[in-house]
N, C-alpha and C positions, 0 to 999 in steps of 0.2 A: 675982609682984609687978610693976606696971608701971613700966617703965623708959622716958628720955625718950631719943631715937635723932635726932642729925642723919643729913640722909641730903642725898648728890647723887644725882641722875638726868639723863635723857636725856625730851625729849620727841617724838610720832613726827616733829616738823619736826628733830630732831637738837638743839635748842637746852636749855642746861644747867640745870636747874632745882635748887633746894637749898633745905632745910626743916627743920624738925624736926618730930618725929609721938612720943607714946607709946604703949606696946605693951609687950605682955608678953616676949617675945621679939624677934631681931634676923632671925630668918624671916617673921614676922606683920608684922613694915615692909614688909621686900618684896614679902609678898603683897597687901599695901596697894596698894603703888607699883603693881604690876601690874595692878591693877584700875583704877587710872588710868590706862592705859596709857601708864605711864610706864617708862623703862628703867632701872635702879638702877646705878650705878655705885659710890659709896660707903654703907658703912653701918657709924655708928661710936656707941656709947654718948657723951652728951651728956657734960660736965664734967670736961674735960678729959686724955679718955684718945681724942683724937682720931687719935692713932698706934697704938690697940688690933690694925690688922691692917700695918702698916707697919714703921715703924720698930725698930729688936728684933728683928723676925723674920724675919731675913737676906733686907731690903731691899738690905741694903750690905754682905753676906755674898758673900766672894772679890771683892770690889770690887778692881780696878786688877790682876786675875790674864791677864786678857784683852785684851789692847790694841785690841783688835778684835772685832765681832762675826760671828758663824761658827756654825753650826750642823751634828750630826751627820748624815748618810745618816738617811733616816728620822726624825728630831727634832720637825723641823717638822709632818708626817702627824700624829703622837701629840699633839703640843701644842694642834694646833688642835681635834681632837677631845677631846679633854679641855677645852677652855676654850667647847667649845660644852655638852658634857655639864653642866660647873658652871652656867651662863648658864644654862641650861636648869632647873637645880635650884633656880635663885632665890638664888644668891650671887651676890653685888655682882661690879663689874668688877674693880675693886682688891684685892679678897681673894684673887680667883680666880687673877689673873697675880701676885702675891707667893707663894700656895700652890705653882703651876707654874715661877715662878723659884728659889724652895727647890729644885725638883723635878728642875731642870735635869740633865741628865748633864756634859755638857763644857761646860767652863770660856766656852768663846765664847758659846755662848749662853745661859748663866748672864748675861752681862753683858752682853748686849743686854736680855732679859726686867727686869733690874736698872735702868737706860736705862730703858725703857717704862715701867717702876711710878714712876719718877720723874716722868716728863713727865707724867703721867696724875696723880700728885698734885699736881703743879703746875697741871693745870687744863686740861692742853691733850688734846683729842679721842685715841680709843685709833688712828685712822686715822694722824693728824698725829704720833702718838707713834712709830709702825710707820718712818713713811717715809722716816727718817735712816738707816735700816739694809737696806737697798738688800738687800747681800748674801745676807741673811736672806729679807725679808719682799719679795716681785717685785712689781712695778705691778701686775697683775692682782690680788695679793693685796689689796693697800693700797688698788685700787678696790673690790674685791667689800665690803670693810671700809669705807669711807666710804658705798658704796650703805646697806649695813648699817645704820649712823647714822641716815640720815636717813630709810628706811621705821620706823624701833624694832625693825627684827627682826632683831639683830645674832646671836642664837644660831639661826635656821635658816640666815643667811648665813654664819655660822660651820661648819654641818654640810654644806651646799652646799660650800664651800671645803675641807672634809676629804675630801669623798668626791673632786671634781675631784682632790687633791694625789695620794691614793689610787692613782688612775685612773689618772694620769699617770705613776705611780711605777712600777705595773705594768707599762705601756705601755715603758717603758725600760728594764726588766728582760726584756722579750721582745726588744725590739732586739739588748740585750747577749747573751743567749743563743745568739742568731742567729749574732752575728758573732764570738763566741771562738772557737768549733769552726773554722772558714777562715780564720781571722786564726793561731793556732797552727798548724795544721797545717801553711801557707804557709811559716810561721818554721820549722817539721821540716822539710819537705822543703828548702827552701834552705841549711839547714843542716849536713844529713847529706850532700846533695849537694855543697857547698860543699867539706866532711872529704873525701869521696873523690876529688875532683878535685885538692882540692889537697894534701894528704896522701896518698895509697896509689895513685893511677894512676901517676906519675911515677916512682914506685921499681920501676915493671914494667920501663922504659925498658931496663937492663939483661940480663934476663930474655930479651926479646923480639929482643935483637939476638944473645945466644949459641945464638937456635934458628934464626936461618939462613934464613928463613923469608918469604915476601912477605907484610908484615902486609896483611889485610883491609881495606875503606875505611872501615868503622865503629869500627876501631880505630885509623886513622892519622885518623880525623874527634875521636875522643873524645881520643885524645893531644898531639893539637894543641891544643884548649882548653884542656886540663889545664896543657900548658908553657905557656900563655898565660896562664891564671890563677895559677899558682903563680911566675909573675915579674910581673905586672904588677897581684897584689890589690891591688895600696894606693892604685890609679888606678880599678880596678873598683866595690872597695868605698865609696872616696873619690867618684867620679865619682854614684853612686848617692844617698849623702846629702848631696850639693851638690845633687841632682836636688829632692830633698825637702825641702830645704831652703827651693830658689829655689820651689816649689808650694805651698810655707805660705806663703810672703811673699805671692805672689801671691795667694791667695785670701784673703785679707785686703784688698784692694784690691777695691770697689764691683764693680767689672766682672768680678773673678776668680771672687769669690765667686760673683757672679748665675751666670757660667757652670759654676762647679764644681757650686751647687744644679739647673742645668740636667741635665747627665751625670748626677748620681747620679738625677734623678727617669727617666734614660732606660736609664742601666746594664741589661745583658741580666743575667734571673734576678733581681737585689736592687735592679732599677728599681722593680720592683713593689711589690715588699714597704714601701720608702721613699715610693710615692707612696700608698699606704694608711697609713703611718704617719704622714706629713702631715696627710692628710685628716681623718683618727682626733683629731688636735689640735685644727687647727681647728676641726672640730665640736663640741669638746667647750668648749673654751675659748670659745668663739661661746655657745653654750648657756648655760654658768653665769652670765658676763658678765649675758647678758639675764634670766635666768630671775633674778637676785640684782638686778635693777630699772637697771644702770649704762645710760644714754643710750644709744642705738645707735651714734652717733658716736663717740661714746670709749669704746664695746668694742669698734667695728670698728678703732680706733686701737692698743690693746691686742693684738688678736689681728692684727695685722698686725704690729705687736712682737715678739709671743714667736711666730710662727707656725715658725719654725726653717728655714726656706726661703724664699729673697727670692722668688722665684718665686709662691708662696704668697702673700707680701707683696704684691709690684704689683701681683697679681688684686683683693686687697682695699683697696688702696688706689685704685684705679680704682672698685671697688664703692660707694668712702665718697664717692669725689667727686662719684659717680652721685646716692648718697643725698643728698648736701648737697645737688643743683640740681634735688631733688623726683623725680629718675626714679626706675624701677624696683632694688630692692637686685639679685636675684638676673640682673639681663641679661646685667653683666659677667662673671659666673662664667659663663653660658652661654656666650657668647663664645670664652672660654678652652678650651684644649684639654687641662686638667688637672683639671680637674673632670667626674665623670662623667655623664652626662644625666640616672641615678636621683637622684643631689645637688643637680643644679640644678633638678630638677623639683618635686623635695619644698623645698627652702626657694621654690622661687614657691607651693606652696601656702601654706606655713606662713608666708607673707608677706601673702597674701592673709587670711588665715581669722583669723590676729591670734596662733596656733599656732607661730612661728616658735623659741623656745625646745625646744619638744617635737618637733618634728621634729628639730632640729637633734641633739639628745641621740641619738633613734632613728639619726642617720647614724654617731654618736660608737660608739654601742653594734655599729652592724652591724660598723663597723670593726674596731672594737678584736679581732671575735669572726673577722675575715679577717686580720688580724695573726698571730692567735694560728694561727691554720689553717695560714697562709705559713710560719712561722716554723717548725711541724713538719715542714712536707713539704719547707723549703731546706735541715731540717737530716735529715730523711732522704736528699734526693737529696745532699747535699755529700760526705758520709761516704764513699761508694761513689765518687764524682765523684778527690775528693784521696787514696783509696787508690790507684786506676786511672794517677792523675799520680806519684805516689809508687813504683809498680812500673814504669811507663814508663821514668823517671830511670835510677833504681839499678839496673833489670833491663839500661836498655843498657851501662850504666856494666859492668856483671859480666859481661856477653856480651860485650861489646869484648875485656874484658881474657882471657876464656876462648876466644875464637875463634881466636888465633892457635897454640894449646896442641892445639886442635882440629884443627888443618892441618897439624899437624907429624905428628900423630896419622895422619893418612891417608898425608902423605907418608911415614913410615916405615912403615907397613901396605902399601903401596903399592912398596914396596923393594926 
Protein backbone atom coordinates (compact mmCIF):
# COMPACT_ATOMS: atom_id res chain seq x y z
CA UNK A 1 0.00 0.00 0.00
CA UNK A 2 1.44 3.45 -0.86
CA UNK A 3 2.44 5.50 1.83
CA UNK A 4 3.01 9.45 1.64
CA UNK A 5 6.98 10.07 3.09
CA UNK A 6 8.46 13.68 3.79
CA UNK A 7 11.76 13.31 3.19
CA UNK A 8 15.05 15.99 3.59
CA UNK A 9 17.96 15.59 1.37
CA UNK A 10 21.18 17.04 0.34
CA UNK A 11 21.80 18.16 -3.17
CA UNK A 12 25.47 17.62 -4.92
CA UNK A 13 25.96 21.72 -4.32
CA UNK A 14 25.35 20.49 -0.55
CA UNK A 15 22.27 22.61 -0.43
CA UNK A 16 19.06 21.18 1.74
CA UNK A 17 16.21 20.25 -0.15
CA UNK A 18 12.70 18.73 1.41
CA UNK A 19 9.51 17.25 -0.11
CA UNK A 20 7.27 14.82 0.08
CA UNK A 21 7.02 11.61 -2.48
CA UNK A 22 4.60 8.44 -2.11
CA UNK A 23 5.87 5.08 -2.31
CA UNK A 24 5.27 1.85 -1.22
CA UNK A 25 8.01 1.72 1.26
CA UNK A 26 10.58 4.01 3.07
CA UNK A 27 13.53 2.22 0.94
CA UNK A 28 11.86 3.00 -2.55
CA UNK A 29 12.01 7.04 -1.29
CA UNK A 30 15.46 6.65 -1.10
CA UNK A 31 16.02 4.87 -3.89
CA UNK A 32 14.06 7.58 -5.61
CA UNK A 33 16.28 10.34 -3.98
CA UNK A 34 19.10 8.65 -5.31
CA UNK A 35 18.27 8.53 -8.70
CA UNK A 36 18.11 12.27 -8.37
CA UNK A 37 21.21 12.42 -7.06
CA UNK A 38 20.14 13.53 -4.34
CA UNK A 39 21.63 12.68 -0.69
CA UNK A 40 18.67 11.52 1.80
CA UNK A 41 19.12 12.76 5.18
CA UNK A 42 15.60 12.29 6.72
CA UNK A 43 13.01 10.05 5.87
CA UNK A 44 9.81 10.03 7.88
CA UNK A 45 5.99 8.72 7.26
CA UNK A 46 3.84 11.86 6.43
CA UNK A 47 1.13 12.81 9.31
CA UNK A 48 2.38 13.25 11.99
CA UNK A 49 4.83 10.58 13.26
CA UNK A 50 7.67 12.97 12.17
CA UNK A 51 9.65 11.61 15.35
CA UNK A 52 9.18 7.97 13.89
CA UNK A 53 13.20 7.62 13.90
CA UNK A 54 13.89 10.26 16.74
CA UNK A 55 12.45 10.86 19.55
CA UNK A 56 11.51 7.63 21.72
CA UNK A 57 14.33 6.04 20.59
CA UNK A 58 17.03 6.89 22.95
CA UNK A 59 17.60 10.33 21.09
CA UNK A 60 17.75 11.54 24.81
CA UNK A 61 18.70 8.16 26.20
CA UNK A 62 21.66 8.76 29.20
CA UNK A 63 21.24 12.38 28.28
CA UNK A 64 23.16 14.50 31.07
CA UNK A 65 25.30 10.91 31.94
CA UNK A 66 28.31 12.66 30.23
CA UNK A 67 29.41 16.15 30.85
CA UNK A 68 31.62 15.83 28.10
CA UNK A 69 32.16 14.32 24.86
CA UNK A 70 34.94 11.51 24.71
CA UNK A 71 35.26 8.58 22.85
CA UNK A 72 36.64 4.92 23.50
CA UNK A 73 40.26 3.67 21.81
CA UNK A 74 38.84 2.46 18.83
CA UNK A 75 35.03 3.87 18.89
CA UNK A 76 35.55 6.30 16.50
CA UNK A 77 37.39 3.58 13.54
CA UNK A 78 33.93 1.29 14.12
CA UNK A 79 31.58 4.24 14.03
CA UNK A 80 32.50 5.79 11.09
CA UNK A 81 32.58 2.66 9.23
CA UNK A 82 29.32 1.70 10.10
CA UNK A 83 27.76 4.95 9.33
CA UNK A 84 29.41 4.77 5.82
CA UNK A 85 28.18 0.97 5.45
CA UNK A 86 24.29 2.31 6.45
CA UNK A 87 24.77 5.53 3.97
CA UNK A 88 25.75 3.12 1.60
CA UNK A 89 22.50 0.76 2.15
CA UNK A 90 20.28 3.82 1.43
CA UNK A 91 19.22 4.73 5.18
CA UNK A 92 18.81 8.29 5.71
CA UNK A 93 21.45 10.35 7.74
CA UNK A 94 19.21 10.69 10.98
CA UNK A 95 18.27 7.22 11.30
CA UNK A 96 21.60 5.95 10.73
CA UNK A 97 23.42 8.25 13.71
CA UNK A 98 20.26 7.65 16.20
CA UNK A 99 20.76 3.63 15.38
CA UNK A 100 24.79 4.19 16.20
CA UNK A 101 23.95 6.63 19.11
CA UNK A 102 21.69 3.59 20.66
CA UNK A 103 24.72 1.77 19.82
CA UNK A 104 27.22 3.76 21.58
CA UNK A 105 29.54 1.76 24.16
CA UNK A 106 30.71 4.58 26.61
CA UNK A 107 28.70 7.05 28.06
CA UNK A 108 30.89 10.10 26.36
CA UNK A 109 30.19 9.24 23.17
CA UNK A 110 26.83 8.24 23.66
CA UNK A 111 26.35 11.99 24.28
CA UNK A 112 28.22 13.68 21.72
CA UNK A 113 26.26 11.16 18.74
CA UNK A 114 22.99 12.45 21.06
CA UNK A 115 24.49 16.44 20.46
CA UNK A 116 24.80 15.52 16.50
CA UNK A 117 21.27 13.86 16.12
CA UNK A 118 19.99 16.96 17.71
CA UNK A 119 21.72 19.56 15.61
CA UNK A 120 21.06 17.64 12.61
CA UNK A 121 17.33 17.69 13.38
CA UNK A 122 17.53 21.09 13.97
CA UNK A 123 18.58 21.63 10.37
CA UNK A 124 22.06 22.22 10.73
CA UNK A 125 24.70 20.23 8.23
CA UNK A 126 26.10 16.79 9.77
CA UNK A 127 29.78 18.64 9.15
CA UNK A 128 28.66 21.85 11.44
CA UNK A 129 26.91 19.27 13.84
CA UNK A 130 30.56 17.33 14.18
CA UNK A 131 32.62 20.50 14.94
CA UNK A 132 31.61 21.45 18.49
CA UNK A 133 33.13 18.26 19.68
CA UNK A 134 36.57 18.98 18.73
CA UNK A 135 37.79 16.10 21.11
CA UNK A 136 36.01 13.51 19.31
CA UNK A 137 35.58 14.46 15.63
CA UNK A 138 39.59 16.38 14.42
CA UNK A 139 39.63 19.12 11.63
CA UNK A 140 40.71 16.65 9.20
CA UNK A 141 37.77 14.73 10.06
CA UNK A 142 35.12 17.72 10.02
CA UNK A 143 36.90 18.72 6.55
CA UNK A 144 36.87 15.27 4.77
CA UNK A 145 32.87 15.60 6.07
CA UNK A 146 32.08 18.92 4.86
CA UNK A 147 34.14 18.08 1.37
CA UNK A 148 31.64 15.02 1.62
CA UNK A 149 28.62 17.51 1.53
CA UNK A 150 29.17 19.31 -0.95
CA UNK A 151 30.52 16.67 -3.88
CA UNK A 152 26.86 14.17 -2.38
CA UNK A 153 29.44 11.56 -1.80
CA UNK A 154 29.33 11.67 1.79
CA UNK A 155 29.36 7.67 2.13
CA UNK A 156 32.58 7.07 0.08
CA UNK A 157 34.05 10.01 2.16
CA UNK A 158 32.88 8.45 4.94
CA UNK A 159 34.78 4.95 3.94
CA UNK A 160 37.84 7.01 2.80
CA UNK A 161 37.90 8.41 6.46
CA UNK A 162 37.58 4.95 8.01
CA UNK A 163 40.25 3.33 6.22
CA UNK A 164 42.63 6.60 6.87
CA UNK A 165 41.47 6.35 10.89
CA UNK A 166 42.32 2.55 10.43
CA UNK A 167 45.63 3.36 9.00
CA UNK A 168 46.57 5.57 11.51
CA UNK A 169 45.56 3.45 14.22
CA UNK A 170 47.80 0.78 13.04
CA UNK A 171 50.59 3.08 12.53
CA UNK A 172 50.42 3.94 16.51
CA UNK A 173 50.25 0.63 17.45
CA UNK A 174 53.51 -0.09 15.68
CA UNK A 175 55.02 2.98 17.45
CA UNK A 176 53.83 1.68 20.71
CA UNK A 177 55.29 -1.69 20.26
CA UNK A 178 58.44 -0.24 19.39
CA UNK A 179 58.79 1.66 22.27
CA UNK A 180 57.41 -0.56 25.56
CA UNK A 181 60.20 -3.14 25.15
CA UNK A 182 63.17 -0.09 25.84
CA UNK A 183 61.14 2.04 27.68
CA UNK A 184 60.53 -1.17 30.35
CA UNK A 185 63.51 -2.57 30.15
CA UNK A 186 65.31 1.02 31.00
CA UNK A 187 62.73 1.12 34.20
CA UNK A 188 64.40 -2.77 35.06
CA UNK A 189 67.57 -2.10 34.64
CA UNK A 190 67.58 1.40 36.76
CA UNK A 191 65.67 -0.25 38.97
CA UNK A 192 67.37 -3.50 40.02
CA UNK A 193 70.44 -1.35 39.68
CA UNK A 194 69.14 1.34 41.84
CA UNK A 195 68.18 -2.01 44.80
CA UNK A 196 71.67 -3.13 44.65
CA UNK A 197 73.37 0.07 44.98
CA UNK A 198 71.50 1.21 47.46
CA UNK A 199 70.24 -1.67 49.41
CA UNK A 200 72.95 -4.74 49.37
CA UNK A 201 76.43 -3.06 48.26
CA UNK A 202 76.63 -0.93 51.45
CA UNK A 203 76.02 -3.88 54.07
CA UNK A 204 79.37 -5.38 52.32
CA UNK A 205 81.25 -2.32 54.02
CA UNK A 206 81.69 -4.40 57.07
CA UNK A 207 82.54 -7.60 55.43
CA UNK A 208 85.15 -6.07 53.43
CA UNK A 209 87.05 -4.22 56.30
CA UNK A 210 87.35 -7.68 58.65
CA UNK A 211 89.21 -9.28 55.61
CA UNK A 212 92.17 -6.98 55.96
CA UNK A 213 92.53 -6.76 52.58
CA UNK A 214 93.55 -3.86 49.79
CA UNK A 215 90.05 -3.57 48.19
CA UNK A 216 90.51 -3.55 44.23
CA UNK A 217 89.62 -0.28 42.33
CA UNK A 218 86.51 -1.57 40.81
CA UNK A 219 85.39 -2.19 44.18
CA UNK A 220 86.52 1.08 46.08
CA UNK A 221 84.88 2.77 42.31
CA UNK A 222 81.36 0.78 42.88
CA UNK A 223 81.34 1.52 46.92
CA UNK A 224 81.85 4.98 46.57
CA UNK A 225 78.66 5.41 44.45
CA UNK A 226 76.87 3.09 46.45
CA UNK A 227 77.74 5.57 49.74
CA UNK A 228 76.82 8.27 47.57
CA UNK A 229 73.73 7.11 46.45
CA UNK A 230 72.43 5.65 49.48
CA UNK A 231 73.00 9.15 51.31
CA UNK A 232 72.30 11.47 48.83
CA UNK A 233 68.82 9.57 46.72
CA UNK A 234 66.49 12.17 47.66
CA UNK A 235 68.94 14.92 45.73
CA UNK A 236 69.58 12.10 42.82
CA UNK A 237 66.29 11.05 42.52
CA UNK A 238 64.78 14.51 43.13
CA UNK A 239 67.55 16.38 41.04
CA UNK A 240 66.24 13.88 37.97
CA UNK A 241 62.57 14.83 38.05
CA UNK A 242 63.14 18.39 38.31
CA UNK A 243 65.35 17.61 35.12
CA UNK A 244 62.06 16.26 33.50
CA UNK A 245 60.15 18.32 34.73
CA UNK A 246 61.91 21.60 33.62
CA UNK A 247 62.17 19.39 29.66
CA UNK A 248 58.29 19.33 29.48
CA UNK A 249 57.99 22.81 30.34
CA UNK A 250 60.17 23.55 27.93
CA UNK A 251 59.15 21.75 24.96
CA UNK A 252 56.01 23.16 25.29
CA UNK A 253 57.49 26.41 24.33
CA UNK A 254 57.39 27.22 20.14
CA UNK A 255 61.14 26.94 20.17
CA UNK A 256 61.55 23.74 22.62
CA UNK A 257 59.29 21.93 20.89
CA UNK A 258 60.73 22.86 17.20
CA UNK A 259 63.98 21.65 18.70
CA UNK A 260 62.94 18.48 20.68
CA UNK A 261 60.87 17.45 17.03
CA UNK A 262 64.55 18.26 15.61
CA UNK A 263 66.60 15.55 17.94
CA UNK A 264 64.06 13.03 17.77
CA UNK A 265 63.96 13.13 13.70
CA UNK A 266 68.06 12.86 14.37
CA UNK A 267 68.21 10.53 17.36
CA UNK A 268 70.92 7.48 16.54
CA UNK A 269 68.75 4.03 15.82
CA UNK A 270 64.83 5.69 16.60
CA UNK A 271 65.86 8.90 14.37
CA UNK A 272 64.85 6.62 11.62
CA UNK A 273 62.12 4.95 12.54
CA UNK A 274 60.43 8.69 13.72
CA UNK A 275 61.37 10.18 10.42
CA UNK A 276 59.34 7.26 8.42
CA UNK A 277 56.86 7.52 10.88
CA UNK A 278 56.37 11.30 9.95
CA UNK A 279 56.51 10.76 6.47
CA UNK A 280 54.09 7.62 6.63
CA UNK A 281 51.44 10.60 8.02
CA UNK A 282 51.93 13.01 5.97
CA UNK A 283 51.43 11.07 3.00
CA UNK A 284 48.66 9.71 4.08
CA UNK A 285 46.80 12.62 5.51
CA UNK A 286 47.96 14.64 2.22
CA UNK A 287 46.30 11.86 0.20
CA UNK A 288 42.72 11.54 1.82
CA UNK A 289 42.56 15.25 2.17
CA UNK A 290 42.90 15.60 -1.64
CA UNK A 291 41.61 12.41 -2.96
CA UNK A 292 37.98 13.39 -0.63
CA UNK A 293 38.05 16.79 -3.09
CA UNK A 294 39.22 19.36 0.26
CA UNK A 295 41.03 22.63 -1.53
CA UNK A 296 44.72 22.11 -1.61
CA UNK A 297 45.21 24.97 0.53
CA UNK A 298 43.21 23.86 3.37
CA UNK A 299 44.60 20.23 3.26
CA UNK A 300 47.93 21.62 3.05
CA UNK A 301 46.71 23.80 6.32
CA UNK A 302 45.23 20.55 7.95
CA UNK A 303 48.17 18.43 7.33
CA UNK A 304 50.55 20.91 8.66
CA UNK A 305 48.09 20.75 11.78
CA UNK A 306 48.07 17.21 12.57
CA UNK A 307 51.60 16.50 10.91
CA UNK A 308 52.91 15.71 14.62
CA UNK A 309 56.23 17.25 14.03
CA UNK A 310 56.78 21.12 13.62
CA UNK A 311 59.44 20.26 11.47
CA UNK A 312 57.06 18.56 9.27
CA UNK A 313 55.01 21.64 9.78
CA UNK A 314 57.22 24.65 8.47
CA UNK A 315 58.25 22.42 5.37
CA UNK A 316 54.52 22.49 4.58
CA UNK A 317 53.79 25.60 5.53
CA UNK A 318 56.63 27.03 3.23
CA UNK A 319 55.11 24.51 0.46
CA UNK A 320 51.47 26.34 1.00
CA UNK A 321 52.89 29.76 0.65
CA UNK A 322 54.84 28.50 -2.38
CA UNK A 323 51.42 27.22 -3.61
CA UNK A 324 49.46 30.45 -2.84
CA UNK A 325 52.02 32.83 -5.15
CA UNK A 326 51.44 30.24 -8.03
CA UNK A 327 54.88 28.27 -7.76
CA UNK A 328 55.70 24.93 -7.79
CA UNK A 329 53.93 22.59 -4.44
CA UNK A 330 56.66 20.10 -4.33
CA UNK A 331 60.25 22.71 -4.59
CA UNK A 332 59.91 23.31 -1.03
CA UNK A 333 60.04 19.85 0.20
CA UNK A 334 62.87 19.31 -2.31
CA UNK A 335 64.72 21.90 -0.61
CA UNK A 336 64.28 20.32 2.74
CA UNK A 337 66.67 17.92 4.04
CA UNK A 338 63.85 15.60 5.58
CA UNK A 339 62.09 14.59 2.83
CA UNK A 340 63.69 11.92 0.71
CA UNK A 341 64.40 12.56 -3.01
CA UNK A 342 62.01 9.31 -3.88
CA UNK A 343 59.08 11.60 -2.10
CA UNK A 344 59.82 14.69 -3.57
CA UNK A 345 60.20 13.11 -6.96
CA UNK A 346 57.01 11.21 -7.07
CA UNK A 347 54.80 14.14 -5.72
CA UNK A 348 56.56 16.54 -8.63
CA UNK A 349 55.14 13.98 -10.92
CA UNK A 350 52.04 13.41 -9.38
CA UNK A 351 51.76 17.21 -9.35
CA UNK A 352 52.49 17.37 -12.85
CA UNK A 353 50.24 14.41 -14.34
CA UNK A 354 47.08 15.93 -12.04
CA UNK A 355 47.95 12.14 -9.95
CA UNK A 356 49.10 13.75 -6.88
CA UNK A 357 46.49 11.88 -4.60
CA UNK A 358 47.67 8.38 -5.72
CA UNK A 359 51.09 8.99 -5.60
CA UNK A 360 50.84 10.30 -2.33
CA UNK A 361 48.91 7.10 -0.96
CA UNK A 362 51.70 4.82 -2.86
CA UNK A 363 54.46 7.02 -0.50
CA UNK A 364 51.86 6.42 2.62
CA UNK A 365 51.78 2.63 1.85
CA UNK A 366 55.60 2.14 1.08
CA UNK A 367 55.94 3.77 4.43
CA UNK A 368 53.80 2.35 6.69
CA UNK A 369 55.33 -1.13 5.08
CA UNK A 370 59.35 0.42 6.40
CA UNK A 371 57.70 1.17 9.77
CA UNK A 372 56.52 -2.14 10.19
CA UNK A 373 60.00 -3.57 8.85
CA UNK A 374 61.95 -0.81 11.49
CA UNK A 375 59.94 -1.72 14.12
CA UNK A 376 60.88 -5.69 13.87
CA UNK A 377 64.38 -5.28 13.47
CA UNK A 378 64.66 -2.27 16.61
CA UNK A 379 62.91 -4.70 18.42
CA UNK A 380 65.19 -7.56 17.42
CA UNK A 381 68.40 -5.48 17.79
CA UNK A 382 67.10 -3.87 21.35
CA UNK A 383 66.53 -7.22 23.23
CA UNK A 384 70.08 -8.37 22.93
CA UNK A 385 71.29 -4.56 22.96
CA UNK A 386 69.41 -4.00 26.99
CA UNK A 387 70.30 -7.71 28.03
CA UNK A 388 74.25 -6.76 27.18
CA UNK A 389 73.58 -3.30 29.41
CA UNK A 390 71.79 -5.28 32.00
CA UNK A 391 74.66 -7.84 32.63
CA UNK A 392 77.34 -5.05 32.18
CA UNK A 393 75.50 -3.19 35.53
CA UNK A 394 74.74 -6.14 37.81
CA UNK A 395 77.72 -8.24 36.49
CA UNK A 396 80.05 -5.31 37.78
CA UNK A 397 78.11 -4.62 40.53
CA UNK A 398 78.67 -8.71 41.63
CA UNK A 399 82.42 -8.81 40.57
CA UNK A 400 83.17 -5.76 42.80
CA UNK A 401 81.54 -7.22 45.54
CA UNK A 402 83.28 -10.78 44.89
CA UNK A 403 86.82 -9.60 43.99
CA UNK A 404 87.95 -8.68 47.23
CA UNK A 405 86.71 -12.32 48.72
CA UNK A 406 88.89 -13.36 45.73
CA UNK A 407 92.27 -11.56 47.07
CA UNK A 408 91.84 -12.80 50.34
CA UNK A 409 91.48 -16.13 48.54
CA UNK A 410 95.07 -16.00 47.05
CA UNK A 411 96.56 -14.13 49.76
CA UNK A 412 95.71 -16.89 52.25
CA UNK A 413 96.72 -19.64 49.44
CA UNK A 414 99.59 -17.59 49.09
CA UNK A 415 100.55 -18.05 53.11
Amino acid sequence: MATKFKYEAKDISGKVVKGALTADSQADVVADLRRRNLTPVDVTKAGGLADLFGRGKGAGKRRGVAKRASAKKGELEVFTRQLATMLGAGIPMLEALEILADQAESPGFNFCLNKVVEDIRSGSDLSRALEPHKKVFSHIYVSMIRAGEVSGQIDTILTRLAEYLEASAHLRSEIKSAMTYPVISLVLVIGIASFLMIGIVPSFKPVFESLEVELPGLTVFIMDIAFFMKDYWYLIFGGLAAALFGLKIACKTPKGAYAKDTVLLRLPVFGILFKKVALSRFARTFSTLVKSGVPILGAMEIVSDTSGNLVISRIVDRAKDSVRNGDSLSEPFMKSTVFPPMVTKMMSIGERSGALDQLLEKIAEFYDQQVEAEVKGLTSMIEPIMIAIMGVIVGGIVLAVFLPIFKLQEKLSGG
